[in-house]
Every structure is written in C-alpha cells, then in structure tokens.
C-alpha positions in Angstrom: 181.2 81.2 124.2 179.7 81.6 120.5 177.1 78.7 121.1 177.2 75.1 120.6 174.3 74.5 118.2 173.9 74.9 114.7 173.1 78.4 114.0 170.1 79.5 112.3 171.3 82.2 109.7 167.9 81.4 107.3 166.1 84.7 107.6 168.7 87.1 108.1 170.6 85.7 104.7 167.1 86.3 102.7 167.0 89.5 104.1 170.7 90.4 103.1 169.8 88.8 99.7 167.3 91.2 99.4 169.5 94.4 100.6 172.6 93.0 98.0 170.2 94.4 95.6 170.6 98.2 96.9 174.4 98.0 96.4 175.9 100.4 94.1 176.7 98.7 91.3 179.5 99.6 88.2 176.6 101.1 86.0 176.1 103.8 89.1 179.8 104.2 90.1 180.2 105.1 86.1 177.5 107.7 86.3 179.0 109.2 89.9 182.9 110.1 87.7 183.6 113.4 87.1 180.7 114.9 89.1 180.7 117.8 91.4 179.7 117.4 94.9 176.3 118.8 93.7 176.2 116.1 91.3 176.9 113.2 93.6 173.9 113.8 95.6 171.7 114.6 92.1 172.8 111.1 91.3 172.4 109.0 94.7 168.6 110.6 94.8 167.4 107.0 93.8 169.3 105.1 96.3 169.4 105.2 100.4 171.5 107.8 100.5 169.2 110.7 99.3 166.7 110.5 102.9 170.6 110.3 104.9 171.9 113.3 102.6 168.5 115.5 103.5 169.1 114.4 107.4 172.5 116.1 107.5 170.7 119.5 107.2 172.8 122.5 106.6 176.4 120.6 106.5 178.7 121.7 103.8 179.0 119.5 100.5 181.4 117.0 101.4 180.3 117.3 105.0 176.9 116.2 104.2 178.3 113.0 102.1 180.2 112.0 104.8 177.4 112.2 106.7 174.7 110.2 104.8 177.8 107.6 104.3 178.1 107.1 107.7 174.8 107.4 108.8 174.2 104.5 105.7 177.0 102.2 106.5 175.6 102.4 110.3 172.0 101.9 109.8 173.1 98.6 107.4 175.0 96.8 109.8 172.9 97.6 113.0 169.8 96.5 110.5 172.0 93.7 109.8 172.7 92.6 113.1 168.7 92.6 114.4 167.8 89.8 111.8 169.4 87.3 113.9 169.6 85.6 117.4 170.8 82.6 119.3 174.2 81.4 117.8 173.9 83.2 114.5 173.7 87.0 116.7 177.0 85.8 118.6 178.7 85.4 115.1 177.5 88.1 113.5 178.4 90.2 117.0 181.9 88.6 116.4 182.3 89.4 112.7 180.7 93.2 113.9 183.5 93.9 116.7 186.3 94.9 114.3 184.3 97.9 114.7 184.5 98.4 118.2 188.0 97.5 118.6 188.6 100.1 115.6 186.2 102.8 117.8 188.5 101.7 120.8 191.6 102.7 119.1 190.7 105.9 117.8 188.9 106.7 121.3 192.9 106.0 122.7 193.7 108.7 119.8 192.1 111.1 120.5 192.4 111.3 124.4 196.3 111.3 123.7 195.5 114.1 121.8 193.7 116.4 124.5 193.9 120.0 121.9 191.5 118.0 119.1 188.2 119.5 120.0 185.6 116.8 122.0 182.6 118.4 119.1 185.0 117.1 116.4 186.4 114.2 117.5 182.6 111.5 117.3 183.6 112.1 113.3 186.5 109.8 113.2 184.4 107.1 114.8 182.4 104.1 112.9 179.1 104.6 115.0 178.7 100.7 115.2 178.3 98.7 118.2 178.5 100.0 121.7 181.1 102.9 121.1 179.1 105.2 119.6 177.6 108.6 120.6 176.8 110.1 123.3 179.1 107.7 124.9 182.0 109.1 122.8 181.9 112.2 124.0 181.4 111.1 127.7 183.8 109.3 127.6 186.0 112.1 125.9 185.7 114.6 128.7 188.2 114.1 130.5 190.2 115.5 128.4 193.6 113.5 129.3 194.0 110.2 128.5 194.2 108.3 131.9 190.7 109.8 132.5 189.8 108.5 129.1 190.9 104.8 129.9 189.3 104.9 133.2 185.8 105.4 131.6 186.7 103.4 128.6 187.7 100.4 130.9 184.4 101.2 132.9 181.9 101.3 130.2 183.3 98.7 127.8 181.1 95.6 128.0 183.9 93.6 127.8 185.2 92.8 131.0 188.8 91.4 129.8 189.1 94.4 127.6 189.0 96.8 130.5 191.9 95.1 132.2 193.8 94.4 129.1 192.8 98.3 129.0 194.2 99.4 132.2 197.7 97.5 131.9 198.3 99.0 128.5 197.4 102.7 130.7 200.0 101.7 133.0 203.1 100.6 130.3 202.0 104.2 128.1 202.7 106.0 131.7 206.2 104.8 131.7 206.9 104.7 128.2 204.8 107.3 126.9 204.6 105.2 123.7 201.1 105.6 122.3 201.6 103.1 119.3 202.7 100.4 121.6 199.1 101.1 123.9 197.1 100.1 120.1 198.7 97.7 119.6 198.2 96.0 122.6 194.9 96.2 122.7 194.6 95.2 119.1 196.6 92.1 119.5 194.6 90.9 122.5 191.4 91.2 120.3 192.5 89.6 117.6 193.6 86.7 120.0 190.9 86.3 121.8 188.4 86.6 118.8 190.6 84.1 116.8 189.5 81.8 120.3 186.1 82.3 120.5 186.1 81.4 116.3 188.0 78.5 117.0 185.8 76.8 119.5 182.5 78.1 117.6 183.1 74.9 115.6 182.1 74.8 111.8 179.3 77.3 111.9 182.4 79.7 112.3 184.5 78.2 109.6 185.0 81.0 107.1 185.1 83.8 109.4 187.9 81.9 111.4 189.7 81.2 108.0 189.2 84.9 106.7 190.0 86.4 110.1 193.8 84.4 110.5 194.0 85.6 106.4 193.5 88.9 107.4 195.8 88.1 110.6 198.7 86.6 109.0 198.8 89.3 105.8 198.8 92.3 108.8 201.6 90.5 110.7 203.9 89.8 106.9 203.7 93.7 105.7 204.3 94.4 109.7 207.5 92.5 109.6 208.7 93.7 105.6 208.2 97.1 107.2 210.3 96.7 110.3 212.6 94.7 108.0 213.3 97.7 105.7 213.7 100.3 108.9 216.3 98.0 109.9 217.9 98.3 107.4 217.8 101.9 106.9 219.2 102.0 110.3 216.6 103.0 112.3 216.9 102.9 116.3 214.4 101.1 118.8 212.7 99.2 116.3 210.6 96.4 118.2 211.4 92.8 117.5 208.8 91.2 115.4 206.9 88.8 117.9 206.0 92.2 120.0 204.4 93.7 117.3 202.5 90.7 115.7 198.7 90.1 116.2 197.8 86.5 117.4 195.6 84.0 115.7 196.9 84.2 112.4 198.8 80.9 110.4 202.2 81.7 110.2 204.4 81.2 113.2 206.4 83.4 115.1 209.6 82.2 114.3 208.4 82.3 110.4 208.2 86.5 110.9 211.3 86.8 112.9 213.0 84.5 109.4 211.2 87.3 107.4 213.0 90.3 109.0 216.5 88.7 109.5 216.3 87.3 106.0 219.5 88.3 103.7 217.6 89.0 100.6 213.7 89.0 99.2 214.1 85.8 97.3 214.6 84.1 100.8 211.2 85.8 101.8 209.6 84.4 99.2 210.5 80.6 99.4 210.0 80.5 103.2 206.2 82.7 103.6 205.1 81.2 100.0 205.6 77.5 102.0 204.3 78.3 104.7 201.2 80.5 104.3 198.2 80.3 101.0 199.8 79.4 97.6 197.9 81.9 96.0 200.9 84.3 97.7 203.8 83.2 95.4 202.3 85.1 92.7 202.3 88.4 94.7 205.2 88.2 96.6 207.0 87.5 93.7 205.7 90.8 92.2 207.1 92.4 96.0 210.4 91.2 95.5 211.0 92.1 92.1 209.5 96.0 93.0 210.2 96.1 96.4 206.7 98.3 97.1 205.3 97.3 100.3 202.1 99.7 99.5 201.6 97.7 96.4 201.8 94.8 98.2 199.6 95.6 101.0 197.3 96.8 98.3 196.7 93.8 96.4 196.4 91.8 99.5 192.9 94.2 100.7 191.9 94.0 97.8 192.2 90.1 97.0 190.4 89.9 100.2 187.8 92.1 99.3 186.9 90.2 96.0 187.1 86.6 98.0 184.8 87.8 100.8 181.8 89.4 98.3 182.4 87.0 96.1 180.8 84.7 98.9 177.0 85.6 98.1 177.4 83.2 95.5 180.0 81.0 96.3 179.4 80.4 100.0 177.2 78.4 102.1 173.9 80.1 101.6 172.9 79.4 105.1 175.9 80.0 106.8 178.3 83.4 108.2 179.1 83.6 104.5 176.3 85.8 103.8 176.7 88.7 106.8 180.5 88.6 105.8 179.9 89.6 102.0 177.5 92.1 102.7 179.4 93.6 105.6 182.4 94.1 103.3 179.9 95.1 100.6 178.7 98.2 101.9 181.9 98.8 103.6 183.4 99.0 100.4 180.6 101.2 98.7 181.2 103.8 101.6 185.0 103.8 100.6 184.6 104.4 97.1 181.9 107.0 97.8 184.3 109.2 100.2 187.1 108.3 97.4 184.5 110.3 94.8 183.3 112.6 97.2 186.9 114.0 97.9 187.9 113.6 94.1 185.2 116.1 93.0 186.1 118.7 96.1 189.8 118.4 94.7 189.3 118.3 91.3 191.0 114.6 90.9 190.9 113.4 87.4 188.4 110.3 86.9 191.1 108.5 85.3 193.0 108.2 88.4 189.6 108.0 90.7 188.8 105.2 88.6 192.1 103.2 88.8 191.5 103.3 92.9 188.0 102.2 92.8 187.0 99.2 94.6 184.2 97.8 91.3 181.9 95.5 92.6 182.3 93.6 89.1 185.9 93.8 87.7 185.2 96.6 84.7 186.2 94.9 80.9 
C-alpha cells in the first residue's frame, strides 16, 4: 500500500529544482562533439562528473566515463530518494523500481550465462536500489542459474517477487527458454506496480498515466514485431496475450486484432481509436515505412520530452517533479555514453548529433 494521505513532495521538489540546474544543457552537449575521450573529461571538469571521473582511478578512457556516469546517475537518484518520506518515499520507491526489476533481469542474464566472468558482470547493472554491489556478486556465485534464483528469491525484499521468482525457475527447467523467465518476471512487475498506482489515488496520477503509456507502447511494437515474424514464417512464435505486460490501456483482444490484422491501414484505425490520439500521426508514418525501429524510436522519445517537460508543466508539488528529473539525468547519462563511444570510434558529430537526446529541441 502507497499510503492514503496526501503526500508531502514540498522539500524534495525544491531540492530537485535546485539540482535541474546541474543538468547538461545544449550549450555543453555542443562543446562535448567532436572531442576525444581526453577531451570529454577536459570539458565535464566544471560539472559533477569531474570528482566521479578522478574516483575511477587508473580505468582506461572510456572505462573511466562509464564509471563517473554511473557512479553520477547513482548518487542522483539515491540523493533523490532521501529528500522524502511518508507517502511521497513510497512513490518515489515506486517510480525508482524500474531499476530493480531492470537489475533483476540482467542478474537472470548473467547466471544463464555461467562463462561471463562474476568481476565483470556488477558493470551491466544500474547500481540503484537494493540490487547493487556486493550483493551482485553474492548472489552471482553460484555460478548456474538455479543457485542464482535461489539467493535472488532469498534476498529480494519483495516477497511476491521471490515466488513469482521461483515458478519462472521451474517453467525455464522444462523449457530452457530464458526470454520467457524475463518476461515473466517483467510482466508481474509491471502488473502489480500498475496496482499499487492505481489505489495510490491522485497523488499517483501521472506516474499511473505515464507508466500504462509506457505499458501499452511496449505491448504495440511487441505485437508489430511478432506480427511481422509471422509473417516471415517463423516457428513457435508466442501468441500476443503471453507476451504482453499488464497494466497498460489497450486490451488484449485489441493486440491479438494488431497481429492478425490483414494490412497496416487496419492497424491504424483500430490502436489510433483505441489508445492516445496523439498516435495517428505516428502510426501513420509506421504504415507508410513499415520501420518498427523508427517507430519505437519516436515513441521513447515523445515520452522523454512529455516527462521533462513536466518541471514546468506539472504539479509543482506533486510526483511530477521526481519523474522529470529521474528521466533527466537518465537521459544525460545516455547521451554521455553515446559521446563517449563516438569519440573511441571515431563517429562523425553529424551523426552523434542526429541521435542525441537535447534537453531543448536545437533551432
């Protein structure tokens, strides 16, 4: 249970304010184009990341970035989460545990995939919430993946998890079907967080109304996707409704029309009824290009812009706030590995600049 009473999000959102201001803005992701790795770190000197760069020690260029991004991104949030309690904690816990379900999943990853090194395995990990080191490795040891689950299931705070946990254990034993595991795990999170949203009343308004938008656009490129192996014949495919996270808007019955539908124009007219009208527009685009990654693209990325866009549009003393700096500074640690691998590679700053995420749309 969230809480029942109005939740007090006054001094954590004047705090948040106050961090907005360390953001990366254009004017800095302008300067960072076309630099070395040398000359990434010569130009974050003035910003947070300089003190996280130096911690990383003797790491290797890109190494070290990764690093100092990771140690940033994690320091932010946990920061974050400390300037509340009461009813505002629980949502901000709530918006905060995509992260652990995303450290649960690539915990299930890696212990399927005993010959990846425990040492190097902590680096795929978000370390945010209660999945974070040394319980990664711990939990690692094992070394096979039913050893894995077992401590997962044990120390997951989560009771519910750890059963929801162990059944998935026991279908990958007969099945051997590691994608099926995730996903049944992630569709019981997304379910039950969709619940606890639900009953949180209007304190957890727009994180309900952005978590079912980022529930329902998953569940639509899930079901073009299986649509189009279908089609191209492929075997075993698993019917829409098995695949589908709970929670979102559009029915089941709407994504099982989507994959048996003769032709994209069909698609259209029935998701553009039935889901946001702001979708026409971009499935339109879909069915005249057919490019799902386009697609999928423009969805993140419309979600993005809504959800930072919320320090000044949203309620100013609301879950508004937490959600538009969380995917603030999620964003600024994407662009800086985008950069940070670009000037490793040698990628021209034309095409680094095209898959930038700006925090105001360049003129």
């Amino acid at each position: 249970m969230l809480g029942t009473r109005r939740a007090d999000f006054d001094y954590g959102n004047t705090r948040l304010h106050a961090r907005k201001g360390e953001l990366l803005d254009n004017a800095a992701y302008q300067n960072l184009l076309g630099t070395d790795i040398d000359g990434l770190f010569n130009a974050l000197a003035d910003t947070p990341y300089a003190p996280r760069g130096e911690a990383a020690g003797p790491a290797g260029g890109l190494q070290r970035l990764h690093l100092a991004i990771r140690s940033r991104l994690a320091a932010s949030l946990e920061e974050m989460r400390c300037f509340y309690s009461g009813p505002a904690r629980n949502l901000v816990d709530a918006l905060l545990s995509r992260f652990d379900i995303q450290n649960v999943i690539s915990v299930l990853r890696a212990g399927a995939r005993p010959q990846i090194p425990v040492d190097d395995a902590p680096d795929a990990f978000v370390p945010v919430g209660w999945l974070v080191e040394p319980l990664v490795s711990e939990i690692l040891r094992p070394r096979e993946l039913a050893g894995v689950v077992d401590l997962l299931a044990r120390r997951t705070p989560d009771r519910e998890q750890a059963d929801v946990l162990r059944t998935g254990l026991g279908e990958y034993e007969r099945t051997g079907d590691l994608a099926a595991l995730e996903r049944h795990v992630a569709v019981d999170h997304a379910a039950r967080l969709a619940g606890r949203l639900a009953s949180a009343g209007r304190d957890a308004a727009t994180l309900l109304r952005f978590a079912q938008r980022e529930i329902d656009e998953h569940n639509l490129v899930d079901a073009l996707r299986l649509r189009d192996a279908i089609a191209s014949g492929a075997q075993g495919t698993v019917p829409a409704a098995d695949i589908a996270l709970a929670g979102g808007t559009i029915p089941p019955a709407a994504l099982a029309s989507v994959v048996a539908a003769a032709t994209p124009a069909e698609i259209v007219a029935t998701v553009a009824r039935l889901a946001r009208g702001t979708w026409r527009a971009t499935l339109e685009r879909w069915a005249a290009a057919g490019d799902l990654h386009a697609l999928q693209r423009t969805f993140e990325r419309a979600a993005i812009a809504d959800a930072t866009a919320l320090f000044v549009t949203g309620d100013p003393l609301g879950i508004d706030i937490p959600l538009a700096f969380t995917t603030a500074i999620e964003v600024e640690a994407r662009n800086l590995r985008l950069l940070g691998e670009a000037a490793v590679r040698g990628i021209a700053p034309e095409l680094v600049r095209a898959e930038l995420i700006w925090p105001q749309e360049p003129r």
